[in-house]
C-alpha positions as YAML, in Angstrom:
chain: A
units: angstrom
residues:
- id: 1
  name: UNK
  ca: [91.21, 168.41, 148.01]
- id: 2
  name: UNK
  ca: [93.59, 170.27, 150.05]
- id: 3
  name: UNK
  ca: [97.18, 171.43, 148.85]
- id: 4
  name: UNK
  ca: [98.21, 170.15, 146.10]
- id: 5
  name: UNK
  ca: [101.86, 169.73, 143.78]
- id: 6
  name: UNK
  ca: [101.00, 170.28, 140.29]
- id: 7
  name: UNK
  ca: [103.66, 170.01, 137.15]
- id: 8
  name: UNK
  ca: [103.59, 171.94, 134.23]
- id: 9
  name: UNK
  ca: [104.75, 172.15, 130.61]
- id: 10
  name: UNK
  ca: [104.68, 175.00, 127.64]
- id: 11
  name: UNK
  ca: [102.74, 173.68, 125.04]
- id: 12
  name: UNK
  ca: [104.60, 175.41, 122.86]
- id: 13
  name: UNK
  ca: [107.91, 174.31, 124.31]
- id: 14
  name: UNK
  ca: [109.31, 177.79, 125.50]
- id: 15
  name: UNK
  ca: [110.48, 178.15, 129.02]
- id: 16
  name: UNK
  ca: [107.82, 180.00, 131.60]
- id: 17
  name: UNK
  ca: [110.75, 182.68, 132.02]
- id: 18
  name: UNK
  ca: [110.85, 183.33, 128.28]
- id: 19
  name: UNK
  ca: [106.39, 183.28, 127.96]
- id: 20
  name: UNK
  ca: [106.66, 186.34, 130.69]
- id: 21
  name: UNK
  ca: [109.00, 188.33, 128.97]
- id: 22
  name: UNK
  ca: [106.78, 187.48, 125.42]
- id: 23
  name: UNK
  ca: [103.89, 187.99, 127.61]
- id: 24
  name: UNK
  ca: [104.44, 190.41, 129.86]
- id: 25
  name: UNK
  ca: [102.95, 193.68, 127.83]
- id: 26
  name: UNK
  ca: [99.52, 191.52, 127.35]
- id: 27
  name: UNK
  ca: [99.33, 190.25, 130.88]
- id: 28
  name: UNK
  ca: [100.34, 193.35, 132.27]
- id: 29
  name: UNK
  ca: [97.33, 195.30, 131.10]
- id: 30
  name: UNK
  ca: [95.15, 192.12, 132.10]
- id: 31
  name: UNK
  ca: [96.41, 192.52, 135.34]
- id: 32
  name: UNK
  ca: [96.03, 195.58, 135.99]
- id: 33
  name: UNK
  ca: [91.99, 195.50, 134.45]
- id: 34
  name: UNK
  ca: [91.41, 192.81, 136.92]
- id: 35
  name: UNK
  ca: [93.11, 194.02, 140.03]
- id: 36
  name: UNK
  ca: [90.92, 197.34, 139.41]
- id: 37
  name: UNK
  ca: [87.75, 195.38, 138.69]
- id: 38
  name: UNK
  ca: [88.13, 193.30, 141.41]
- id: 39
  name: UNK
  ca: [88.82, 196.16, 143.93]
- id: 40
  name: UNK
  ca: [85.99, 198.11, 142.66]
- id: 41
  name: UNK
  ca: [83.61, 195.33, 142.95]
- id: 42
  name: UNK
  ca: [84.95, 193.26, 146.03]
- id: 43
  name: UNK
  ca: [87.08, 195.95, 147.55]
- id: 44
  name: UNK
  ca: [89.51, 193.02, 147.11]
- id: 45
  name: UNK
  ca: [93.71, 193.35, 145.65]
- id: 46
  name: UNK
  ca: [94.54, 190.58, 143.47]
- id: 47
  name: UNK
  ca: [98.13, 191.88, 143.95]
- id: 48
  name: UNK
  ca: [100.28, 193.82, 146.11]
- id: 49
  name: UNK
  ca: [100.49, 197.68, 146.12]
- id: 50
  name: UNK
  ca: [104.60, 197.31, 144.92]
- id: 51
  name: UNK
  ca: [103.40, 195.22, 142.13]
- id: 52
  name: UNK
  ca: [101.13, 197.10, 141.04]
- id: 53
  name: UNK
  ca: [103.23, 200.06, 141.58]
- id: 54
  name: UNK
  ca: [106.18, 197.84, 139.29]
- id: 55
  name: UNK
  ca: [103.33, 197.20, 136.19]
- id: 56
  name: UNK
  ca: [102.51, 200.95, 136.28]
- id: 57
  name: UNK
  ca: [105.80, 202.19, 136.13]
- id: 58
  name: UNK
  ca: [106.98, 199.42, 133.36]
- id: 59
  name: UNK
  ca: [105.12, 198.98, 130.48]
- id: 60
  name: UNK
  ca: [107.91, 196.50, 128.74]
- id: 61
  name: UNK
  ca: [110.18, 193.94, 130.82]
- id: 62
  name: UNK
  ca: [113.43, 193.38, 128.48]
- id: 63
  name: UNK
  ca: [115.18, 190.76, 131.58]
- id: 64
  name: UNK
  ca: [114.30, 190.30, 135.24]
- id: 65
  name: UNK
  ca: [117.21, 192.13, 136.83]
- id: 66
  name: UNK
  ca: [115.37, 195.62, 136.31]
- id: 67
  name: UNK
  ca: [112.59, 194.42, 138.64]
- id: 68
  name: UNK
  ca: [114.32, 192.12, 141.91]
- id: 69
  name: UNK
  ca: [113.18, 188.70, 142.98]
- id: 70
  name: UNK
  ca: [110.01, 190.03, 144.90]
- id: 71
  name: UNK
  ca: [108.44, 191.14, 141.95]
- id: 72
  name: UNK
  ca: [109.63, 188.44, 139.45]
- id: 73
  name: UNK
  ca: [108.33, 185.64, 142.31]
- id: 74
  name: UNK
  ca: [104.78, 187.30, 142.34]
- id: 75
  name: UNK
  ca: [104.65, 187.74, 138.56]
- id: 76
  name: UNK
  ca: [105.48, 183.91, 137.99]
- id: 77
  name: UNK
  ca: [102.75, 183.00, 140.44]
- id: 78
  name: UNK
  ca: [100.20, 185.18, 139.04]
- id: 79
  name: UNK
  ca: [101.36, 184.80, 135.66]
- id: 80
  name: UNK
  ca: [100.99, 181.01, 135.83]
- id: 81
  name: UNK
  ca: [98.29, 180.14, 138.00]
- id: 82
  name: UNK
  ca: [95.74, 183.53, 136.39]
- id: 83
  name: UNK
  ca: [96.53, 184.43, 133.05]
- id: 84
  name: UNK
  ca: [97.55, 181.12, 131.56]
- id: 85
  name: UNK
  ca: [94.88, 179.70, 134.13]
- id: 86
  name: UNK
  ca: [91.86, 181.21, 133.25]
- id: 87
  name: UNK
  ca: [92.66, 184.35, 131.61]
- id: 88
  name: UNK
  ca: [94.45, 185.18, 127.66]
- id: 89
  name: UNK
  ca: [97.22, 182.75, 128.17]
- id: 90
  name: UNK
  ca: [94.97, 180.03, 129.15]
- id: 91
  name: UNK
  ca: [96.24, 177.75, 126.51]
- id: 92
  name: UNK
  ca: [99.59, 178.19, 126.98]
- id: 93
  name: UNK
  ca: [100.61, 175.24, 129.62]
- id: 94
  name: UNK
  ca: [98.87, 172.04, 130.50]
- id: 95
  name: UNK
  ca: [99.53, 169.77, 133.06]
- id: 96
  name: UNK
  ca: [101.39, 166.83, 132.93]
- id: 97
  name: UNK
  ca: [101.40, 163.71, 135.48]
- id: 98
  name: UNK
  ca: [98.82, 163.36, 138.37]
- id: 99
  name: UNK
  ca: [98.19, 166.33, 140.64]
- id: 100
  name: UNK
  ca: [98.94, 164.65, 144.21]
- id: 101
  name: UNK
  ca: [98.86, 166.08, 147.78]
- id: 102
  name: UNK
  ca: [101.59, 167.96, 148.29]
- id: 103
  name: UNK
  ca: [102.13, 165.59, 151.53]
- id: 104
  name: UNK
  ca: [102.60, 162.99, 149.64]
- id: 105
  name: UNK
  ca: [105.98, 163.80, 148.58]
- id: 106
  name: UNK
  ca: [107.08, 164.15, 152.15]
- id: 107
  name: UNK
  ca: [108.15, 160.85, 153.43]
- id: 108
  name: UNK
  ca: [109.87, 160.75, 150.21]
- id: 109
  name: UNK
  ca: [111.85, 164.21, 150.65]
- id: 110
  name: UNK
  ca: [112.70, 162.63, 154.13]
- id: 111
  name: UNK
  ca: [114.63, 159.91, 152.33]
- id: 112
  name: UNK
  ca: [116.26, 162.15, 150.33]
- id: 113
  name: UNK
  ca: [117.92, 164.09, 152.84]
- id: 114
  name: UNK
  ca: [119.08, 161.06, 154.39]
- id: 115
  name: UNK
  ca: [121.28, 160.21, 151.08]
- id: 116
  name: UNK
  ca: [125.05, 161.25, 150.80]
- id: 117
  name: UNK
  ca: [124.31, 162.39, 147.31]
- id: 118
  name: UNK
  ca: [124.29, 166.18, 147.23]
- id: 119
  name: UNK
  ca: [123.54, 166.39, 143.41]
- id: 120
  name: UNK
  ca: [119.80, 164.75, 144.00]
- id: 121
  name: UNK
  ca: [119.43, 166.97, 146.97]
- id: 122
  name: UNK
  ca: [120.25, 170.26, 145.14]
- id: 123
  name: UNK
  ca: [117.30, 169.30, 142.56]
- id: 124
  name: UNK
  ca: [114.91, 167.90, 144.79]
- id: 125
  name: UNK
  ca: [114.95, 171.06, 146.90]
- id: 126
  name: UNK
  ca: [112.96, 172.37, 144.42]
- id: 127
  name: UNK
  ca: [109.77, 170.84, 146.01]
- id: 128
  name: UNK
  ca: [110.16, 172.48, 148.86]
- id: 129
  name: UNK
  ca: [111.69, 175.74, 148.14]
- id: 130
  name: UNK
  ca: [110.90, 176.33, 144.72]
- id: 131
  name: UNK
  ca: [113.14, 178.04, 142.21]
- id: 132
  name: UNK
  ca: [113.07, 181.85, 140.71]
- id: 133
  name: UNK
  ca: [113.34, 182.41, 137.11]
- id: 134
  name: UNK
  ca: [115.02, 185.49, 137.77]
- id: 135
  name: UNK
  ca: [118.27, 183.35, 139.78]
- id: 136
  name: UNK
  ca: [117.55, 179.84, 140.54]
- id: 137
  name: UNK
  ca: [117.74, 181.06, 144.48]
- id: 138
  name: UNK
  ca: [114.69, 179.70, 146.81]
- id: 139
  name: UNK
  ca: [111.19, 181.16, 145.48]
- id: 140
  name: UNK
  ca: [110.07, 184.18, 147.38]
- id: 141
  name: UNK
  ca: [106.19, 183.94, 148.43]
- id: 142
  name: UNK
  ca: [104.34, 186.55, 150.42]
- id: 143
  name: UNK
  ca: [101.29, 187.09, 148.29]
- id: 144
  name: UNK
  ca: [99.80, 184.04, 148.79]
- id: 145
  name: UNK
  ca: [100.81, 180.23, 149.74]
- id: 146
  name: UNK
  ca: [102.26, 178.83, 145.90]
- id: 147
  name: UNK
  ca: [105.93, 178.38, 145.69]
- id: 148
  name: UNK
  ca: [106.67, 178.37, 142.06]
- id: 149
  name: UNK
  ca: [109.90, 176.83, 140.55]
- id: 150
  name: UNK
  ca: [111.63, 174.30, 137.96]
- id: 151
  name: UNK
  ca: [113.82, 171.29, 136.70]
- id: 152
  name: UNK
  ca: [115.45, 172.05, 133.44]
- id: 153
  name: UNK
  ca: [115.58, 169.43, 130.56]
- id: 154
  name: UNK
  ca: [119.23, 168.20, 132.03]
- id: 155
  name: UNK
  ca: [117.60, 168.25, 135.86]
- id: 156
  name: UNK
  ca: [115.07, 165.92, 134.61]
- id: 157
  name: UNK
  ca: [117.04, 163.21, 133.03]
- id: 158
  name: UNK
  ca: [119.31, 163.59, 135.84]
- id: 159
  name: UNK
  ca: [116.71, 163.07, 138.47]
- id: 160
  name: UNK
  ca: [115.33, 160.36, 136.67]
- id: 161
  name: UNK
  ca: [118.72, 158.35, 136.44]
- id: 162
  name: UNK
  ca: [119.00, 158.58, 139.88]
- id: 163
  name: UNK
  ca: [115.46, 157.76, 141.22]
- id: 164
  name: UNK
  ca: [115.87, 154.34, 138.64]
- id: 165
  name: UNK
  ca: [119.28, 154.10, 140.54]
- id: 166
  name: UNK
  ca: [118.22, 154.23, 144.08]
- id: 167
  name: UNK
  ca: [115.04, 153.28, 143.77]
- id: 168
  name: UNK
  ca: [115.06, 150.58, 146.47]
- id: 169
  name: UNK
  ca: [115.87, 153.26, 148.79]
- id: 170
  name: UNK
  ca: [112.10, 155.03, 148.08]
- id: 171
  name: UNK
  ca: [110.29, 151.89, 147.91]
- id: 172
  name: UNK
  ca: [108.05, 152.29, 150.75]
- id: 173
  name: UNK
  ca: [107.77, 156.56, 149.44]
- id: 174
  name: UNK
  ca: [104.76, 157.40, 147.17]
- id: 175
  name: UNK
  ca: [106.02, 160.60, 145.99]
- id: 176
  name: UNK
  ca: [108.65, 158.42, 144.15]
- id: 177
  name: UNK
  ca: [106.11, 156.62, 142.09]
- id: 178
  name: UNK
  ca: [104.60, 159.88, 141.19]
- id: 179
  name: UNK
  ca: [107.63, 161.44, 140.01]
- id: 180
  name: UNK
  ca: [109.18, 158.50, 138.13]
- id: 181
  name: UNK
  ca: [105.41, 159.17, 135.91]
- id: 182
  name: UNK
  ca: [105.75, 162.67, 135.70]
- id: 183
  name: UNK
  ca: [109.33, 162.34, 134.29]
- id: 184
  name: UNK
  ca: [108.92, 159.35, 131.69]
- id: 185
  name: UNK
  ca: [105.67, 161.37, 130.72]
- id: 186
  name: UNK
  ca: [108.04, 164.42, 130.03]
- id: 187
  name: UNK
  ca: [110.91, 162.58, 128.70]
- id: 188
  name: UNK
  ca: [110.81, 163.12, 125.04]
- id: 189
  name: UNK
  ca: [109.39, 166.69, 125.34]
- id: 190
  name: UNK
  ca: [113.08, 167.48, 126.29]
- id: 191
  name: UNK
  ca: [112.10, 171.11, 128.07]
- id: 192
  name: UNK
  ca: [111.51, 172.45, 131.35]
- id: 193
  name: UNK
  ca: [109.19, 171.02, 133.95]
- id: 194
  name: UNK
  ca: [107.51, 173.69, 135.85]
- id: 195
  name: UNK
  ca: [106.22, 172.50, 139.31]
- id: 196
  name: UNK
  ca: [103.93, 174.21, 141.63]
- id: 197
  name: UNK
  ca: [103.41, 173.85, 145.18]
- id: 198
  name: UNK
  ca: [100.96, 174.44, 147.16]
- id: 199
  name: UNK
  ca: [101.77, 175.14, 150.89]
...
């Protein structure tokens, strides 16, 4: 299928940053059961050794600052995309709006950068860089190729105002058609809208 940008929201309409922290003590000893079953039978990490290192040393995660972006970046992916994948949290998040290439937002990022309107920019930077929950700053990858990030409730309505706006501008863009769905699918929900990306 190759890589794909899917969108995500809480079922239960709590931001992904607050499900960690609620989370974190359950998925934490999930985590570490499955990164020692899977080394033991496939001599295989499911997450780096300073992770790892982090969950042993931190059995409770009050905020994000006591752990640095690195660790917070990895725990969103893994948190997301294994625990409320397949594992305990499983029914936590669904999917919302059609899961398309992620190359199929590209002529439409193109266009974007082309506009004088740094507002639209800011937020649509999120598809390619992503967005911690620990600072809003560009996602930090390096265990595997996801880039993890967010539009609030606000970014949404804002994005979707200005799409509407300028929409002659994208006409010949797919990725505009997907994301006008996505956000009139989301619109009364009024909570985050957690996007993954698949690089």
């Amino acid at each position: 299928m190759g890589q794909r940008t899917v969108f995500y929201q809480s079922r239960t309409g709590q931001s992904l940053s607050k499900h960690l922290l609620m989370d974190y003590s359950n998925f934490r000893q999930w985590l570490l059961s499955e990164n020692r079953n899977s080394i033991q039978e496939f001599n295989e990490r499911l997450i780096s050794d300073r992770l790892e290192r982090f969950l042993n040393e931190n059995d409770s995660l009050r905020n994000f600052q006591i752990a640095g972006q690195e660790i917070i970046d990895e725990l969103t992916t893994i948190f997301l995309l294994t625990f409320c994948d397949y594992g305990p949290g499983k029914d936590k998040f669904e999917i919302v709006g059609p899961m398309m290439g992620t190359l199929r937002y590209e002529e439409f990022k193109k266009q974007i950068l082309k506009t004088n309107d740094s507002e639209l920019k800011a937020i649509c930077s999120t598809l390619d860089n992503g967005k911690s929950l620990m600072n809003d700053n560009p996602f930090i990858t390096n265990h595997d190729d996801n880039i993890e990030g967010f539009w609030t409730a606000d970014e949404q309505r804002r994005l979707e105002q200005k799409l509407k706006k300028m929409k002659s501008l994208f006409d010949k863009t797919e990725g505009v058609e997907y994301l006008i769905s996505v956000l009139e699918e989301t619109k009364d929900k009024n909570q985050e809208l957690i996007i993954d990306i698949e690089k």
